[in-house]
C-alpha positions as CSV (number, residue, x, y, z in Angstrom):
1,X,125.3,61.9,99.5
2,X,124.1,62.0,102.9
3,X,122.3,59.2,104.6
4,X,122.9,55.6,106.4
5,X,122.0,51.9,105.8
6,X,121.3,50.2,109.0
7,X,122.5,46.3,108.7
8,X,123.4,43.9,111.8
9,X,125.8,40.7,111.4
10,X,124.2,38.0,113.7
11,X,121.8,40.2,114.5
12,X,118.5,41.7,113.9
13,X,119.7,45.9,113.4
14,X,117.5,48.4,115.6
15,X,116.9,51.2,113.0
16,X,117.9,54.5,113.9
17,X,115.3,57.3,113.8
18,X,115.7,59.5,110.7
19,X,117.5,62.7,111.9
20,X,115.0,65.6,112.4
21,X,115.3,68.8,110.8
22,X,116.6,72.1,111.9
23,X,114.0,74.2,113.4
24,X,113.8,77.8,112.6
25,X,116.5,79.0,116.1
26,X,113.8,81.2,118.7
27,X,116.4,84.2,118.3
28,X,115.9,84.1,114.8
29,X,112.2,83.9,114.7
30,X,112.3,86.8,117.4
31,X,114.3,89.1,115.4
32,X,112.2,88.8,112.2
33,X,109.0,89.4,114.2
34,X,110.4,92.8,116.0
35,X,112.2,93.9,112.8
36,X,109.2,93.3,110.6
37,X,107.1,94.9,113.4
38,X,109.6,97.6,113.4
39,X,109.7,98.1,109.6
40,X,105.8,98.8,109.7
41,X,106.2,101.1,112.4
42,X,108.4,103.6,110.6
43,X,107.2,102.5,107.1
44,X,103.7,103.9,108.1
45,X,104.9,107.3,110.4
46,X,107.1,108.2,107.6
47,X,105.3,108.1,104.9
48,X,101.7,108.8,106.7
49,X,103.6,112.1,107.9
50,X,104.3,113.3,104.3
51,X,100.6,112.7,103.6
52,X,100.0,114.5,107.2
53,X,101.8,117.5,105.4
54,X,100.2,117.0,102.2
55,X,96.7,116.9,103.5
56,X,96.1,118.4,106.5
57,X,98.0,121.8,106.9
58,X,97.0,123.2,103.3
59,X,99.9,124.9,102.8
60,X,103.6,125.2,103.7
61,X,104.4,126.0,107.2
62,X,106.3,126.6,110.2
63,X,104.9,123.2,111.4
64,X,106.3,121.2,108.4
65,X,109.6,122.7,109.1
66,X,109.9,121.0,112.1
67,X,108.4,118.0,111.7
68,X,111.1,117.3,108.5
69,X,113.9,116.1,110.4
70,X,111.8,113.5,112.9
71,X,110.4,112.4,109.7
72,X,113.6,111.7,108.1
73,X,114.7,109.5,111.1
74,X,111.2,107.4,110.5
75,X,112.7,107.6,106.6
76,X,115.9,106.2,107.3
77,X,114.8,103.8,110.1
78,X,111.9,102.5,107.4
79,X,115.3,102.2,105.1
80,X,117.4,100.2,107.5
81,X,114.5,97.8,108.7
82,X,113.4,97.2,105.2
83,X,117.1,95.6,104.4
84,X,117.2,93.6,107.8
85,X,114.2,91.8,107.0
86,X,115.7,90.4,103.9
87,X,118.6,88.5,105.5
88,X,116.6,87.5,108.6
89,X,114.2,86.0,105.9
90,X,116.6,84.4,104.9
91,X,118.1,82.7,107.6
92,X,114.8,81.3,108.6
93,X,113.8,79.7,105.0
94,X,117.2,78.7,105.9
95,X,116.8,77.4,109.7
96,X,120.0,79.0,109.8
97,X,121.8,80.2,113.4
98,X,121.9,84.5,114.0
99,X,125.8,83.5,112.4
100,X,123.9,82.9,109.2
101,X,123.3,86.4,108.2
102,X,127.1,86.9,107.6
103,X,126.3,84.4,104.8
104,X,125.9,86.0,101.2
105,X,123.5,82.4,100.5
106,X,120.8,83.8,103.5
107,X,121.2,87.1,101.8
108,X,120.4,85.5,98.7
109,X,117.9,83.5,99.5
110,X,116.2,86.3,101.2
111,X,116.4,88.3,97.9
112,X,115.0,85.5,96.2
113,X,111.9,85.8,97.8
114,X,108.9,88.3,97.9
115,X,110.5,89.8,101.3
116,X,113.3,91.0,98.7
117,X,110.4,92.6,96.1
118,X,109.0,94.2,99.3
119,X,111.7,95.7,100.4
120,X,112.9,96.8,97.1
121,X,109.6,98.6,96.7
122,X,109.5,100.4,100.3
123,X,113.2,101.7,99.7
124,X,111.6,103.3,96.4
125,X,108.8,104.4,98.6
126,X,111.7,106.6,101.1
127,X,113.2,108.2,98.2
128,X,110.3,109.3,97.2
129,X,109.5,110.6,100.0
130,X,112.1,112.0,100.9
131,X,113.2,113.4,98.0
132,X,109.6,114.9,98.2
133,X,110.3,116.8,101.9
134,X,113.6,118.4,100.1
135,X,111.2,120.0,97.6
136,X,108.2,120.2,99.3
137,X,109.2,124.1,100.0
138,X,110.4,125.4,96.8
139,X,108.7,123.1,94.5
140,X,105.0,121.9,93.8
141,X,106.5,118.3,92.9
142,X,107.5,117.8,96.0
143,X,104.2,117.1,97.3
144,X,103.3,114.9,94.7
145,X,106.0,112.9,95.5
146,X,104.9,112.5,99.1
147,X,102.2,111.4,97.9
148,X,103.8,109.2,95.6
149,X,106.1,107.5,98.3
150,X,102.6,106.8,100.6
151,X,101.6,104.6,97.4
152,X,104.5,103.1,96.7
153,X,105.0,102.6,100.8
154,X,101.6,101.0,100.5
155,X,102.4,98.8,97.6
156,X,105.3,97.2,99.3
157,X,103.2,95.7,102.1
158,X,100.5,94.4,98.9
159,X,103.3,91.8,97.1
160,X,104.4,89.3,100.3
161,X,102.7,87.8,103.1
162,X,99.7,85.7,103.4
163,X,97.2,88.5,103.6
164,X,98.4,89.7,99.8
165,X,98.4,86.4,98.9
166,X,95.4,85.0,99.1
167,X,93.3,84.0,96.6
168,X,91.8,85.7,95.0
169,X,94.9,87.8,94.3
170,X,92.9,90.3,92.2
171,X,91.4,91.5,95.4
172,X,93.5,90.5,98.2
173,X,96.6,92.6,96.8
174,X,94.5,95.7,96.2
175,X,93.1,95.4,99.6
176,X,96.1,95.0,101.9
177,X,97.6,98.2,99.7
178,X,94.3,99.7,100.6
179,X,93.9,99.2,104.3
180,X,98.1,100.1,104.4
181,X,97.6,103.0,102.9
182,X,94.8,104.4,105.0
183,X,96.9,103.3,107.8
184,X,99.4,105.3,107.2
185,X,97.4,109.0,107.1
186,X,96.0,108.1,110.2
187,X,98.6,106.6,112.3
188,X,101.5,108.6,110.3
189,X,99.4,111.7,111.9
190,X,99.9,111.1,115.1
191,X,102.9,112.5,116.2
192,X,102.9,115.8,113.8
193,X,99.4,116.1,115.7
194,X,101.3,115.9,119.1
195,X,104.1,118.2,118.1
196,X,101.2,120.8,116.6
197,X,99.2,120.3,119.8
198,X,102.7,121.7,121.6
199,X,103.8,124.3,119.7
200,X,101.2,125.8,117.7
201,X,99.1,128.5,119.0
202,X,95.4,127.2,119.9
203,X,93.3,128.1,116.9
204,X,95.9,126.6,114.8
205,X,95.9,123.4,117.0
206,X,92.6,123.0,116.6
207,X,91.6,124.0,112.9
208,X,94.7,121.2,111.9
209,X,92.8,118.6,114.3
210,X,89.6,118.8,112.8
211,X,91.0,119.1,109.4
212,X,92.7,115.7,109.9
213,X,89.5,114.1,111.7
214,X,87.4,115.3,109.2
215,X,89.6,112.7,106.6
216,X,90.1,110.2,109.4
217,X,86.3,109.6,109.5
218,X,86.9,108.4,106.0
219,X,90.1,107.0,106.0
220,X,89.0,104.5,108.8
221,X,86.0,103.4,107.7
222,X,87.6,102.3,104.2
223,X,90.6,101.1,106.8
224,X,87.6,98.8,108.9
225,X,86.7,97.8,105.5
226,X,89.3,96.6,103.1
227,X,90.4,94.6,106.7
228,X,86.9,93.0,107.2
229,X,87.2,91.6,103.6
230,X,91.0,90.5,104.0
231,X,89.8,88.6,107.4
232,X,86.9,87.2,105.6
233,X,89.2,85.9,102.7
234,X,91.9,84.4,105.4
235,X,89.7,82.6,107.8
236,X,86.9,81.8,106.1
237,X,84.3,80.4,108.7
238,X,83.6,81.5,111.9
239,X,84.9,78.1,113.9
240,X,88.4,79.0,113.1
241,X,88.9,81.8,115.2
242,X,88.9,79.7,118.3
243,X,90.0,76.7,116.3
244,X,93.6,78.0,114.7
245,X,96.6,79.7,116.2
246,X,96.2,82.6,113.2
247,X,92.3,82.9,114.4
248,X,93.5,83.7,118.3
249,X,96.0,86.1,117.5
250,X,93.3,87.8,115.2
251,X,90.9,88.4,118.0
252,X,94.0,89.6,120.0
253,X,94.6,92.0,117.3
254,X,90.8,92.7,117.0
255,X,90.7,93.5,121.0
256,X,93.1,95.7,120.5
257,X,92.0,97.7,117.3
258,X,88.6,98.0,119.0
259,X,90.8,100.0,121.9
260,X,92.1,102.0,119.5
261,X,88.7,103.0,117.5
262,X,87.3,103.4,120.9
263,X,90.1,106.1,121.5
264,X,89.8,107.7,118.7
265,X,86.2,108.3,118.8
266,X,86.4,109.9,122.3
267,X,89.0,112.4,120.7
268,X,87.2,113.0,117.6
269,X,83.7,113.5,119.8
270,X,85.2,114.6,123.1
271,X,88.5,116.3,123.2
272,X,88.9,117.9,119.7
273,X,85.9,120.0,120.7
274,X,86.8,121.5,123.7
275,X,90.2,122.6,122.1
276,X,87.8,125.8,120.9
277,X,87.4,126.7,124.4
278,X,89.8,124.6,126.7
279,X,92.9,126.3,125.5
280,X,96.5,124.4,126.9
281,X,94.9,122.5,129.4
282,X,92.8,120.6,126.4
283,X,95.4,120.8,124.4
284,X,97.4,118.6,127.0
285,X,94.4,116.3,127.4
286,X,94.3,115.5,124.2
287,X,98.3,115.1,123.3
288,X,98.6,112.5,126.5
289,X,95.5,110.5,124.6
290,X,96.9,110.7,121.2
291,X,100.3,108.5,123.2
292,X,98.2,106.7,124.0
293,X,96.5,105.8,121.1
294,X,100.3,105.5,119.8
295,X,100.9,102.6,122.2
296,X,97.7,101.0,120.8
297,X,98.7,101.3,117.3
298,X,102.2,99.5,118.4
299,X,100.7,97.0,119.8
300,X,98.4,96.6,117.0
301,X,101.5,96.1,114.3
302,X,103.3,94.0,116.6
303,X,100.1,91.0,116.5
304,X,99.9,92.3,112.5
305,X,103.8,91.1,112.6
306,X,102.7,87.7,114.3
307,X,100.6,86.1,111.3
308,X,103.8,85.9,109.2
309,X,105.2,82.8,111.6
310,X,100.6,81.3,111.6
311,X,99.0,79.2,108.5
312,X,95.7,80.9,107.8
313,X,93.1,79.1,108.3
314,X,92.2,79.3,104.4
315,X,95.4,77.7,103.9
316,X,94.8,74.8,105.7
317,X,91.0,74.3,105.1
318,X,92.5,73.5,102.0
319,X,93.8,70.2,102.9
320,X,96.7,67.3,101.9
321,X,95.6,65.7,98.6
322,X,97.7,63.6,96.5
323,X,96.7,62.1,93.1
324,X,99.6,59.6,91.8
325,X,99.8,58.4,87.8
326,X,101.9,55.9,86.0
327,X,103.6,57.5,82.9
328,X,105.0,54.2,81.7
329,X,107.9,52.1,82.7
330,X,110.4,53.8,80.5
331,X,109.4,57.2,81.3
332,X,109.1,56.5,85.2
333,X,106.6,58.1,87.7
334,X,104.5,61.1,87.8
335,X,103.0,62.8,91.7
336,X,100.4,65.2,92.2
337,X,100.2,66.5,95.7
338,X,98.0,69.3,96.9
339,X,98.9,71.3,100.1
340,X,97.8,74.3,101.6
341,X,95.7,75.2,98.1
342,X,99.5,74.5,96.2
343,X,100.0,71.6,94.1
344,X,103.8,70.0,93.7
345,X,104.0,68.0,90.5
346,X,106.9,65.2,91.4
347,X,108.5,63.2,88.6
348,X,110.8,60.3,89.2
349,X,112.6,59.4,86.2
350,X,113.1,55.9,84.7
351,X,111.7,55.2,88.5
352,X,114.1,51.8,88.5
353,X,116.3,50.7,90.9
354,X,119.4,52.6,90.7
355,X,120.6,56.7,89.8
356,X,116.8,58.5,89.0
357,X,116.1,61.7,88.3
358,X,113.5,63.7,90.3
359,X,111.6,67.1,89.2
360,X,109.7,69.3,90.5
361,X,107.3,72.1,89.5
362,X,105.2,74.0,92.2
363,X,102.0,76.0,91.6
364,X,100.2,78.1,92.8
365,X,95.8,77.4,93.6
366,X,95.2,79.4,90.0
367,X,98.0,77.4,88.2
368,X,100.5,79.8,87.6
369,X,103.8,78.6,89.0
370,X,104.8,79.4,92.2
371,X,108.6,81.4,92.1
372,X,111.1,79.3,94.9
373,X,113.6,80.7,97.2
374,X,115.2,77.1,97.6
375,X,114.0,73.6,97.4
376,X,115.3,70.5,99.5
377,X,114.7,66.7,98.4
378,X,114.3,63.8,101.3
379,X,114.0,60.4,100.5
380,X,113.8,56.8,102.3
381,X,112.5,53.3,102.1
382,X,111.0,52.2,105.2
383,X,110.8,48.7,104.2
384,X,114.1,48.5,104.0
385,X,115.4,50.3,107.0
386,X,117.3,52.8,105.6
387,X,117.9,56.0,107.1
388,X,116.7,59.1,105.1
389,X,119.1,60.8,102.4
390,X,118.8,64.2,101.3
391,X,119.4,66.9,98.4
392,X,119.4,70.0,98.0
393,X,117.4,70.1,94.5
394,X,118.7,72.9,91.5
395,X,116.1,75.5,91.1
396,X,115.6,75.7,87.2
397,X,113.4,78.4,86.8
398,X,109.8,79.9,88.4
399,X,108.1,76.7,90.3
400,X,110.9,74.3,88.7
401,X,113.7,72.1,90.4
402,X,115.3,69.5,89.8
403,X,118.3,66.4,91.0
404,X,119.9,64.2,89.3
405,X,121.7,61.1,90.4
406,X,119.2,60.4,93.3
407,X,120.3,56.8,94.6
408,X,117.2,54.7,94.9
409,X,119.2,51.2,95.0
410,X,116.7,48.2,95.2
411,X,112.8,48.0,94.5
412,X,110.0,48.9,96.7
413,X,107.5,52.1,97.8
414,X,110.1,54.7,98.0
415,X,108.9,57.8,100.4
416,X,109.6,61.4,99.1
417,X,109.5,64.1,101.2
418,X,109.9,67.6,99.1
419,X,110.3,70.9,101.2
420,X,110.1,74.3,99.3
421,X,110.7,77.8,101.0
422,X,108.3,80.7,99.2
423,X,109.5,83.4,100.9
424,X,108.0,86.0,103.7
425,X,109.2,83.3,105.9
426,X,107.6,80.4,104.9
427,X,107.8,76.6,103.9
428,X,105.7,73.7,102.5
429,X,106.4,70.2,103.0
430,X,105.3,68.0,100.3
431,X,105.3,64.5,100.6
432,X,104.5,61.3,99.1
433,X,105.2,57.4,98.1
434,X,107.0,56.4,94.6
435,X,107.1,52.7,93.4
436,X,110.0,51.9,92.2
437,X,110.8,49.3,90.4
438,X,108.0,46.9,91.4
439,X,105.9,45.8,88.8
440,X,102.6,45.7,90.3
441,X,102.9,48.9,91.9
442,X,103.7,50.5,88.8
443,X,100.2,49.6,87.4
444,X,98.2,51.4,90.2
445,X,96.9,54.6,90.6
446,X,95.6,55.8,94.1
447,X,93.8,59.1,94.8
């Protein structure tokens, strides 16, 4: 057991400050938000493309032959950066070093949580489609599994973060696999636009442009829609754009979509037009603006990447609540606390001076429990100037944990401080005040 008493002979002790915890390293925290930015990247060109080939040519063709291989490098970069994100996950639930990932726990924990689900999903979402560009020639099922793999690419991004987790979870999960899959026709367009815009004669150029913007006008609105709801669900009131870290880097990301609709609507109004009539040189003019509406896009999932490591704002207009019952004195003490919409139900068992038992079990805002990737007890009596101790606690099954043998020698207002990971790089530190063995305090109940 890890932890210090502080005592002095002769003289009053000074107590030492309890030792802080690891923070998440910056490498670490880097290299999740450029894979994760990275994973979205390809995730949506890869699959987006199969829809492109789906949807927009009508029929198999010279085109699709050359786009296959470019898509299958998206494919198998989607692949690769949908595995990394699973250790990096990992090793920050753990606040582990960039050594970490060579450890099979980080790899574990990562599994453990909804980044594994995720990523289990999106590598079903590759095969699929890629399995479906193999076919896609000979066979009609290969175009339904294109189609397939954009769903299930869609679905991966609708079971982690805090976008798909938000309550409601009825309508936030549909919506995120909504708005990801309409962003993936149009930004997994883009570069079989560009290559069609090189090497296809002009009248093929431009029936395939205004075949895709004739869906795009669709796709984006239900796009601008499904992520008005999601931003409505995640921030709530207006104060908290300019009040919240998560609200800032929204209006960055809103700046920078606005860019991108802007761009869009000059080619769909402007340059698409004058491909009837403007042959190569609007043909050019309108490649060099779908790059840059590439760029845009990048930048776009690179902010999206950012609200992983940002509270929203729902989260924390939920507030710290904490309700605290006496179950008697044989069958010790019972701790509600409420956090960021979760509630921790904390147990200390006979609650007497001595070895205790602590549980756990974690919900979620509707009461269902709330899986863990790993659970960590701290504990300390400032009264008596002891130096924190710490556990790590035995996750017993969804929401539960528990320790045994949790040395709580003499009497007084112990404080417990309970720290959970939930995956998709997060944690939640609940904390709170246990009598133990004090008479009096075991009578009260305090809101």
């Amino acid at each position: 057991m890890a932890g210090t008493i502080v005592f002095g002979i002769g003289v009053a002790p000074t107590p030492e400050a309890p030792e802080t915890h690891a923070e998440t390293p910056v490498s670490i925290a880097l290299a999740a938000l450029l894979v994760r930015a990275l994973h979205f990247a390809a995730l949506l060109a890869g699959v987006g493309g199969g829809l492109f080939l789906v949807l927009v040519p009508g029929r198999w063709s010279p085109l699709n032959d050359r786009l296959k291989p470019g898509l299958c490098v998206l494919l198998l970069t989607a692949g690769v950066s949908a595995v990394l994100p699973v250790g990096v996950n990992g090793a920050v639930l753990a606040g582990g070093p960039r050594t970490a990932l060579a450890s099979s726990a980080i790899w574990t924990t990562g599994v453990t949580s909804t980044a594994g689900l995720s990523a289990g999903i999106a590598l079903g979402a590759l095969l699929a489609s890629a399995t479906g560009l193999a076919l896609a020639p000979r066979h009609a099922a290969g175009q339904g599994l294109l189609v397939f793999g954009a769903l299930l690419g869609a679905a991966s991004l609708a079971v982690t973060g805090h976008a798909a987790t938000a309550p409601p979870r009825w309508l936030s999960a549909p919506l995120v696999g909504l708005h990801g899959l309409m962003a993936a026709y149009w930004l997994g367009a883009l570069w079989p636009l560009a290559v069609a815009l090189r090497t296809e004669p002009p009248g093929e150029a431009a029936r395939l442009t205004r075949r895709f913007s004739t869906l795009a006008v669709g796709a984006v609105g239900v796009l601008v829609a499904a992520g008005a709801g999601l931003s409505i669900l995640q921030i709530g009131t207006p104060d908290a754009l300019l009040t919240t870290e998560y609200g800032q880097n929204w209006l960055r990301k809103m700046l920078v979509v606005t860019g991108l609709l802007a761009l869009a609507a000059y080619n769909r109004l402007r340059l698409t037009p004058a491909l009837d009539s403007g042959g190569a040189a609007a043909a050019g003019a309108l490649r060099r603006s779908i790059r840059a509406e590439m760029i845009f896009a990048a930048a776009v999932l690179l902010l999206t990447s950012l609200f992983a490591f940002t509270p929203p704002p729902r989260a924390l207009m939920a507030g710290d609540t904490m309700v605290r019952a006496d179950t008697g004195a044989d069958a010790g003490q019972a701790t509600v606390v409420i956090k960021d919409g979760r509630s921790a139900l904390v147990e200390v068992v006979p609650a007497r001076p001595g070895l205790n038992r602590v549980r756990i079990r974690v919900s979620q805002p509707d009461g269902r429990p709330l899986p863990l990737s790993e659970a960590g007890l701290e504990w300390e009596l400032p009264a008596g100037g002891a130096a924190p101790a710490r556990r790590v606690l035995s996750v017993t099954g969804s929401g539960m944990a528990d320790a045994e043998g949790i040395e709580m020698p003499v009497a007084g207002r112990w404080t417990l401080r309970l720290e959970v990971g939930l995956g998709d790089l997060r944690k939640t530190v609940f904390q709170t005040e246990v009598p133990v063995g004090t008479k009096d305090d075991r009578k009260e109940s305090k809101p």
